[in-house]
C-alpha positions as a Markdown table, in Angstrom:
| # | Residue | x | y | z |
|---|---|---|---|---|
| 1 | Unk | -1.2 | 7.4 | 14.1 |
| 2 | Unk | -2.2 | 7.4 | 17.7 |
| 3 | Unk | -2.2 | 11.5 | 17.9 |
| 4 | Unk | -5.2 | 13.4 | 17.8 |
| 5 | Unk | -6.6 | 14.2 | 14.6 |
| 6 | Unk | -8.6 | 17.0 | 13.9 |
| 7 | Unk | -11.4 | 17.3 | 11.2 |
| 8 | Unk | -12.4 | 19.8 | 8.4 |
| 9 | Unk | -15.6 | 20.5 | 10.2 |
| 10 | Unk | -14.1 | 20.4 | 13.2 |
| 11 | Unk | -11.3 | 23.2 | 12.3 |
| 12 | Unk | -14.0 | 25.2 | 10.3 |
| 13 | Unk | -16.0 | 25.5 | 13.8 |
| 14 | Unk | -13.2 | 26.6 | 15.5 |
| 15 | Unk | -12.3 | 29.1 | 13.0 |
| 16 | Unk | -15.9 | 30.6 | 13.3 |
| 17 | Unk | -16.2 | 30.2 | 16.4 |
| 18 | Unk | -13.3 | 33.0 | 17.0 |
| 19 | Unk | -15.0 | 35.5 | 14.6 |
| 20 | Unk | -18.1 | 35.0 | 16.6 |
| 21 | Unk | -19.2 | 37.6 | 19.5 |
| 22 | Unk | -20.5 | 36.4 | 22.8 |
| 23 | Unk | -24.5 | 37.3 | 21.7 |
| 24 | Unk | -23.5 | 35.0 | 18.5 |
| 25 | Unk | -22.9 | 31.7 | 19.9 |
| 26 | Unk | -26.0 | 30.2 | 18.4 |
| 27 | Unk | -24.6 | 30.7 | 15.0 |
| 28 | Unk | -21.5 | 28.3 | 15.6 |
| 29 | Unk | -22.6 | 24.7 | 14.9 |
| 30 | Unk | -21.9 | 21.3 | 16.1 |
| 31 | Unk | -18.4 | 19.5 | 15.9 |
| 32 | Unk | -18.4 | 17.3 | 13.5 |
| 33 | Unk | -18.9 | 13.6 | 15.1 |
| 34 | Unk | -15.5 | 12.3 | 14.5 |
| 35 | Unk | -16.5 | 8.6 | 14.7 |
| 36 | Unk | -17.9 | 8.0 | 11.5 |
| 37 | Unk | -16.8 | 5.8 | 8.8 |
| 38 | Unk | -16.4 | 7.1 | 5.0 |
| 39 | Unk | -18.4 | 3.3 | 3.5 |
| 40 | Unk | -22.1 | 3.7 | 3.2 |
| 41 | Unk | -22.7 | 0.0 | 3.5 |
| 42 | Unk | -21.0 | -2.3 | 5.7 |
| 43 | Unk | -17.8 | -3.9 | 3.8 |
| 44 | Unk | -18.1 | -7.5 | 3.1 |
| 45 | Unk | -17.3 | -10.5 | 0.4 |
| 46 | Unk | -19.8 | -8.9 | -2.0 |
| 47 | Unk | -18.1 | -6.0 | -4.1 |
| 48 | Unk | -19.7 | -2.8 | -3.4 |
| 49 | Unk | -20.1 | 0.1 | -6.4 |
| 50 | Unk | -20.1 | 3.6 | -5.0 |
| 51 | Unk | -19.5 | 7.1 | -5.9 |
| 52 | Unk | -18.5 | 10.5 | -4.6 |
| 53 | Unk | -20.3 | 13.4 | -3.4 |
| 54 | Unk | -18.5 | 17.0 | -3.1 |
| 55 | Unk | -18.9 | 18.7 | 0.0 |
| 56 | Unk | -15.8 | 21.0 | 0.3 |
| 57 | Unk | -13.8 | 22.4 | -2.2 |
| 58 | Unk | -10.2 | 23.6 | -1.4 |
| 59 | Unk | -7.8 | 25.4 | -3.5 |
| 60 | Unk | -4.6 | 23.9 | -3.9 |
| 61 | Unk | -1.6 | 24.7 | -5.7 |
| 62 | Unk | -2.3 | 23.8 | -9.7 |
| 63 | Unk | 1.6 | 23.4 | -9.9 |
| 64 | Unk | 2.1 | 20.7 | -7.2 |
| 65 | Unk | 2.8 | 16.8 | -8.4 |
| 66 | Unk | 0.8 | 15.5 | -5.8 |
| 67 | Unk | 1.9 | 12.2 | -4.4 |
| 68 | Unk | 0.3 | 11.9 | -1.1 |
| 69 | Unk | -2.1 | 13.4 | 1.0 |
| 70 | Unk | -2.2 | 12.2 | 5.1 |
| 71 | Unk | -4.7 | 14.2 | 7.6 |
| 72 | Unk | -2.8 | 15.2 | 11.2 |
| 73 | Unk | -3.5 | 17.1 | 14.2 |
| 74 | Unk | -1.3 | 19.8 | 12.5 |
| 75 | Unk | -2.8 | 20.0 | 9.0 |
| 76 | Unk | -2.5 | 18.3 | 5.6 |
| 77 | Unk | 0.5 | 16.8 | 4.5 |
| 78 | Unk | 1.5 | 16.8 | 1.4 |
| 79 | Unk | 4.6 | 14.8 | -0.6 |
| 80 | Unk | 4.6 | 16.2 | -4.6 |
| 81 | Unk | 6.8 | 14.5 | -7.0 |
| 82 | Unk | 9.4 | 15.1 | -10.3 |
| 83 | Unk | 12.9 | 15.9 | -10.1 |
| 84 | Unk | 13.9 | 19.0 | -8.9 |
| 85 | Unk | 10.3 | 19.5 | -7.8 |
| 86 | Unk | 9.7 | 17.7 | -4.9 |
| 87 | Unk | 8.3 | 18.6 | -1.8 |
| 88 | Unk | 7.1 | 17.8 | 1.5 |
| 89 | Unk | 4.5 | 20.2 | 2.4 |
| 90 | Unk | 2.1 | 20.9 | 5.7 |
| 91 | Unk | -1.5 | 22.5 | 4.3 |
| 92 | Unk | -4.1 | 24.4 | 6.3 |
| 93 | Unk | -7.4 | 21.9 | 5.7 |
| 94 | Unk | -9.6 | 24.1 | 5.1 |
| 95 | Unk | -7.9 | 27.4 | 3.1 |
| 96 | Unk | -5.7 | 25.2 | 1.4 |
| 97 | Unk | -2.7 | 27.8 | 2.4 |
| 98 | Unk | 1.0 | 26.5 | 2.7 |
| 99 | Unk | 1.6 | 26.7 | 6.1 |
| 100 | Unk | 5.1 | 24.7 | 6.2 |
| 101 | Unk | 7.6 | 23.4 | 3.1 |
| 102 | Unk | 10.7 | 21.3 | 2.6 |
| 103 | Unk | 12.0 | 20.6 | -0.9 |
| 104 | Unk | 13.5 | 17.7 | -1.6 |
| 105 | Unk | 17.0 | 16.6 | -2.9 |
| 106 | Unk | 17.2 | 17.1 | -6.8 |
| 107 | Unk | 18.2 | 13.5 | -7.3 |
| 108 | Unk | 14.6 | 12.4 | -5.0 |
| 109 | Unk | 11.2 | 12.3 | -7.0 |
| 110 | Unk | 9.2 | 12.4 | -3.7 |
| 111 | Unk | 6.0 | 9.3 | -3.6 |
| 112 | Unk | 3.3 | 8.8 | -1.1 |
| 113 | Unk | 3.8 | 10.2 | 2.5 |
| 114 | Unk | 2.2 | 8.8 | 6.0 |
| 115 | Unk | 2.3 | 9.9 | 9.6 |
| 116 | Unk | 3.0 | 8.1 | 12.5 |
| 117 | Unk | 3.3 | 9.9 | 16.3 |
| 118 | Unk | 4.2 | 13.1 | 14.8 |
| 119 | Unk | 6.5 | 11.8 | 12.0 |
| 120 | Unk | 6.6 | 12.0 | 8.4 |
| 121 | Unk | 7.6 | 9.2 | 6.1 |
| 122 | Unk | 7.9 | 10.1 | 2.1 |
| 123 | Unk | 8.6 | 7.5 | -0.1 |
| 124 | Unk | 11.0 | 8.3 | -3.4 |
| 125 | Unk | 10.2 | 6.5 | -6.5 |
| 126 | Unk | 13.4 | 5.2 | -7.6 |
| 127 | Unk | 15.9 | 6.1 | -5.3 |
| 128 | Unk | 15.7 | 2.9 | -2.5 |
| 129 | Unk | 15.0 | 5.2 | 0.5 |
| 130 | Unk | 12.3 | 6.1 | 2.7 |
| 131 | Unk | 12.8 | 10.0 | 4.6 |
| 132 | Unk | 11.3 | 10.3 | 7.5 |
| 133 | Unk | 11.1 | 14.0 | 9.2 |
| 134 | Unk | 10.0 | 15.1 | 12.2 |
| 135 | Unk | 6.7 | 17.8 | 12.8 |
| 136 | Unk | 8.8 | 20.6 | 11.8 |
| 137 | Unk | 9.9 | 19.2 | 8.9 |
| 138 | Unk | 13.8 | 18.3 | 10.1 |
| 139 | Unk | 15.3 | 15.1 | 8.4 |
| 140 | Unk | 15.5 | 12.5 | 10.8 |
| 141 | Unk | 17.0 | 9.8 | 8.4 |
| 142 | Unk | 16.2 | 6.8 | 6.3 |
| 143 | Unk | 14.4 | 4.0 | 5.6 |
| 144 | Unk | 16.3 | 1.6 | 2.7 |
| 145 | Unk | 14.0 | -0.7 | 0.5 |
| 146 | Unk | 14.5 | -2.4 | -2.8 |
| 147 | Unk | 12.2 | -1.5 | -5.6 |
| 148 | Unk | 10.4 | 1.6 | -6.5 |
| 149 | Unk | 8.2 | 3.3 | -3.8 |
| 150 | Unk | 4.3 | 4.3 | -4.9 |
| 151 | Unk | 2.6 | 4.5 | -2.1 |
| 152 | Unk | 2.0 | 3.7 | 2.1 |
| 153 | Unk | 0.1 | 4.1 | 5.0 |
| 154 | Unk | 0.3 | 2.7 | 8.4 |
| 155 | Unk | -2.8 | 0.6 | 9.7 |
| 156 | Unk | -1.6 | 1.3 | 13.1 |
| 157 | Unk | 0.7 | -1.8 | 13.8 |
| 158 | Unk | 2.3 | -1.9 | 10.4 |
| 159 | Unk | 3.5 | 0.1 | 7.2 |
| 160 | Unk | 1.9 | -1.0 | 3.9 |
| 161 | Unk | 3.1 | -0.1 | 0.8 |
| 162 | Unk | 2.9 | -0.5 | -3.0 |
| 163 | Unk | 5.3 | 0.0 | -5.8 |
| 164 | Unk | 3.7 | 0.6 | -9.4 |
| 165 | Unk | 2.6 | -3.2 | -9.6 |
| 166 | Unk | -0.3 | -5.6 | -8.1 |
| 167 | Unk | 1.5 | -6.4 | -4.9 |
| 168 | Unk | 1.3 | -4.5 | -1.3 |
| 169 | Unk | 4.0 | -5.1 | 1.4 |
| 170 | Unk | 3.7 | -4.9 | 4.4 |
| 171 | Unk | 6.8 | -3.8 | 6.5 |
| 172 | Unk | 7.9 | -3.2 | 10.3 |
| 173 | Unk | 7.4 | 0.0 | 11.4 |
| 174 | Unk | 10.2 | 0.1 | 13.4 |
| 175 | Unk | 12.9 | -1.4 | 10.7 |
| 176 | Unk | 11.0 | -1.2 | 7.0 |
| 177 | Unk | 11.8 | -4.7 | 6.6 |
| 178 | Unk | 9.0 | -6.5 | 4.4 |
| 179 | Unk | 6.6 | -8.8 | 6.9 |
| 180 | Unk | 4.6 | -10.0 | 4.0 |
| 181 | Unk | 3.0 | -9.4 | 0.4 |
| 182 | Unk | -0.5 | -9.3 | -1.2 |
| 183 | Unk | -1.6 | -9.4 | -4.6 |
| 184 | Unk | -4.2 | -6.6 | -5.4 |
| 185 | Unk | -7.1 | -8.3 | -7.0 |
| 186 | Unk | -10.9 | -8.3 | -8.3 |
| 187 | Unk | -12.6 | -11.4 | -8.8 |
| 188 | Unk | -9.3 | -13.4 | -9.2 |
| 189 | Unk | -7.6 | -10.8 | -11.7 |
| 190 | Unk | -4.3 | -8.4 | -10.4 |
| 191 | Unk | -5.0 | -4.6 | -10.3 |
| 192 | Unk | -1.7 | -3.5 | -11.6 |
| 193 | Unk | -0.3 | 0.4 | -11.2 |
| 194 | Unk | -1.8 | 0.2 | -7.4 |
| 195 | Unk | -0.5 | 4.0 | -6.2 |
| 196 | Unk | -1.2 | 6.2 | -3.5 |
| 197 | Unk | -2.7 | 4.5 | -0.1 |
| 198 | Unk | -4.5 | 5.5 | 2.8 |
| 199 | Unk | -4.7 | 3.0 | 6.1 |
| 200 | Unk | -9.2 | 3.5 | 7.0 |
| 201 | Unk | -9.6 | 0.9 | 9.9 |
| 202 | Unk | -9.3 | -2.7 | 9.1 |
| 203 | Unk | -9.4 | -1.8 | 5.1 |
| 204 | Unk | -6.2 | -0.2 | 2.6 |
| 205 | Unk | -7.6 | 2.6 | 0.1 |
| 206 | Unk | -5.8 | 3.0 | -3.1 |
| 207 | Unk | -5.9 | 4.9 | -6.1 |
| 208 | Unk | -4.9 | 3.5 | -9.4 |
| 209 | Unk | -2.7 | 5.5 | -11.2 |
| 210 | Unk | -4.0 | 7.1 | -14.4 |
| 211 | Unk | -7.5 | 5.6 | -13.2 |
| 212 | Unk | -10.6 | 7.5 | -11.7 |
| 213 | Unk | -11.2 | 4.4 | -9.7 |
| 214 | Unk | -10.4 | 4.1 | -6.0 |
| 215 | Unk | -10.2 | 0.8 | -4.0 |
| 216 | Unk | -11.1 | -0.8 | -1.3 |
| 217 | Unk | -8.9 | -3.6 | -0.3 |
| 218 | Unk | -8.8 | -6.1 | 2.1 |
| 219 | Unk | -5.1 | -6.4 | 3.1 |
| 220 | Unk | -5.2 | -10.0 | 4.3 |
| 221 | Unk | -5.8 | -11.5 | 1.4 |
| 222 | Unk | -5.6 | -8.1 | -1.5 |
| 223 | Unk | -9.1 | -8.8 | -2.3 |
| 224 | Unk | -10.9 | -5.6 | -3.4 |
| 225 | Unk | -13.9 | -5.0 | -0.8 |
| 226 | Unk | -15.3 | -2.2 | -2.6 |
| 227 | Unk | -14.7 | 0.4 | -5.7 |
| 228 | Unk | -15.6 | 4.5 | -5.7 |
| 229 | Unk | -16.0 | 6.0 | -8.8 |
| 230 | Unk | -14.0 | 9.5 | -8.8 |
| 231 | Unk | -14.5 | 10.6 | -12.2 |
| 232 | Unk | -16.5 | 13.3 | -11.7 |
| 233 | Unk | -13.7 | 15.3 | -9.8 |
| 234 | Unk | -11.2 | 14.9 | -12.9 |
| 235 | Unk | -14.6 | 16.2 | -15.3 |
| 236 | Unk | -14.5 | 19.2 | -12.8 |
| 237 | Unk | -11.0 | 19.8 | -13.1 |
| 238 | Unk | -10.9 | 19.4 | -17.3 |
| 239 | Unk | -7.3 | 19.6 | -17.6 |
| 240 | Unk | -5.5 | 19.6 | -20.9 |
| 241 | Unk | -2.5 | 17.8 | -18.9 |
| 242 | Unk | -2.3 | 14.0 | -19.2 |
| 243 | Unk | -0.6 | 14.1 | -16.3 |
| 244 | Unk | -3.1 | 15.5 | -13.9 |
| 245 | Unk | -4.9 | 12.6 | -12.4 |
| 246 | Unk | -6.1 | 11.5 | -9.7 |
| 247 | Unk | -3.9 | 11.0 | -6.9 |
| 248 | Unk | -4.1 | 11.6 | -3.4 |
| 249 | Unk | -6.5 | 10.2 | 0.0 |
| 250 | Unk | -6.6 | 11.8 | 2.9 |
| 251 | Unk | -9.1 | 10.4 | 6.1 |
| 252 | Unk | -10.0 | 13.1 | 8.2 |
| 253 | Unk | -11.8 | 10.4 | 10.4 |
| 254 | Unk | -14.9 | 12.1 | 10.1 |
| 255 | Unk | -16.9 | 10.2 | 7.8 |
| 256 | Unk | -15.5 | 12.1 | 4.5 |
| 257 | Unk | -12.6 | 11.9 | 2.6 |
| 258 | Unk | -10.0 | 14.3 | 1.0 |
| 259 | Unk | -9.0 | 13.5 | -2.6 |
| 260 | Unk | -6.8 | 15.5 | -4.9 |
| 261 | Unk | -4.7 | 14.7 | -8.1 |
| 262 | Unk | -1.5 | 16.2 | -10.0 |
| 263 | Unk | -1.3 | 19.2 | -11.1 |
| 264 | Unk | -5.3 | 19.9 | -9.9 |
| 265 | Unk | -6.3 | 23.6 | -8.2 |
| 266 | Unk | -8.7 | 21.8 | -5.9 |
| 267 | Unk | -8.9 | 19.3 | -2.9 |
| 268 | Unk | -12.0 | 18.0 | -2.6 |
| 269 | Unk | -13.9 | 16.9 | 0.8 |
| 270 | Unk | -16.2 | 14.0 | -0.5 |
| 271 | Unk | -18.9 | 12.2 | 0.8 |
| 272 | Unk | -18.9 | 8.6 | -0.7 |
| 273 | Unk | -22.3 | 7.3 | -1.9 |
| 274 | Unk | -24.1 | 4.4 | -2.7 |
């Protein structure tokens, strides 16, 4: 996405920084230095172990699917899944508040979501299309693909996406049409059930579904860079419902991530550790 993106901190300043009197500026800290990267080590051949550290939490609705989380000038978006259910929603970053919402047909189970120059683009999981919508939400049509739809991001000249199995695609962002495919792997073995993604510079970031695991993958060959353990968000949720996993990477460019999962009353802001 080539528009300007705003951060948590950077939003959470502002904020403050309008309850503040003119005697009180010393209070208000700095913006948050949007040019840092989330790794803590530089990403290379040798796979890299890390973890997560929490430094925001944000409530979030405990009855939203979620699918897909991507980080705008406007806000979060949101895609949430099931039949009947499914939404496309815009989220304030830092109160977690429903600022805009579109539900989706009944026949749609809404997938991962991405942004590009303003637009949304949802994925369904077995219907074959693509919806893109514009920044307030108004359908602007379709994109056709074969397969099921999991999850995509755009890397800035391309879509990538993944559909329940070990292989990404890349596709044109102009016509969806597949460019080229990539088998998700780890020392030779295929990561099946590769889900939501998230485009974070040269790398795609990827949550396995019903797995606390998130990868790091390099998309010219699908080898996996790196791994963050997540499981400690889940343990802090506890929910009874099998469903409610992990699900959901957001890059607020700022050096942290936001993750969330089904069904889960938080977002978290992470740092991720060595």
């Amino acid at each position: 996405m080539t528009a300007m993106r705003w951060t948590i901190g950077a939003v959470a300043v502002l904020l403050l920084a309008a309850s503040c009197g003119d005697d009180d500026v010393s209070a208000i800290p700095e913006a948050v230095d949007t040019s840092g990267s989330p790794w803590p080590a530089p990403l290379n051949d040798s796979h890299q172990e890390w973890t997560v550290r929490v430094i925001e939490r944000v409530p979030h609705d405990p009855t939203a699917f979620t699918q897909g989380l991507e980080f705008t000038e406007d806000g979060l978006v949101e895609s949430t899944g099931r039949r009947g259910e499914s939404t496309l929603r815009l989220l304030d970053p830092v109160t977690g508040e429903m600022l805009r919402r579109v539900d989706n047909l009944d026949e749609h189970f809404g997938e991962g979501v991405t942004v590009l120059d303003g637009s949304a683009v949802q994925l369904t999981w077995q219907s074959g299309v693509a919806l893109r919508w514009d920044a307030a939400f108004e359908p602007l049509g379709e994109f056709g693909y074969d397969g099921e739809g999991w999850g995509i991001c755009h890397d800035g000249s391309d879509f990538w996406m993944s559909d329940g199995t070990a292989t990404l695609t890349r596709r044109d962002t102009e016509t969806f049409a597949p460019l080229d495919t990539v088998t998700v792997q780890r020392e030779g073995e295929p990561i099946e059930l590769v889900n939501e993604l998230e485009c974070i510079g040269d790398h795609v970031v990827a949550n396995v579904w019903r797995s606390d695991e998130i990868l790091v993958i390099d998309p010219t060959n699908g080898d996996v860079r790196a791994t963050i353990d997540a499981a400690a968000l889940g343990a802090e949720v506890a929910s009874p419902d099998s469903g409610a996993v992990l699900n959901g990477i957001a890059d607020p460019a700022d050096g942290t991530l936001i993750l969330g999962g089904k069904l889960w009353p938080t977002l978290f802001v992470v740092e991720i550790v060595g």
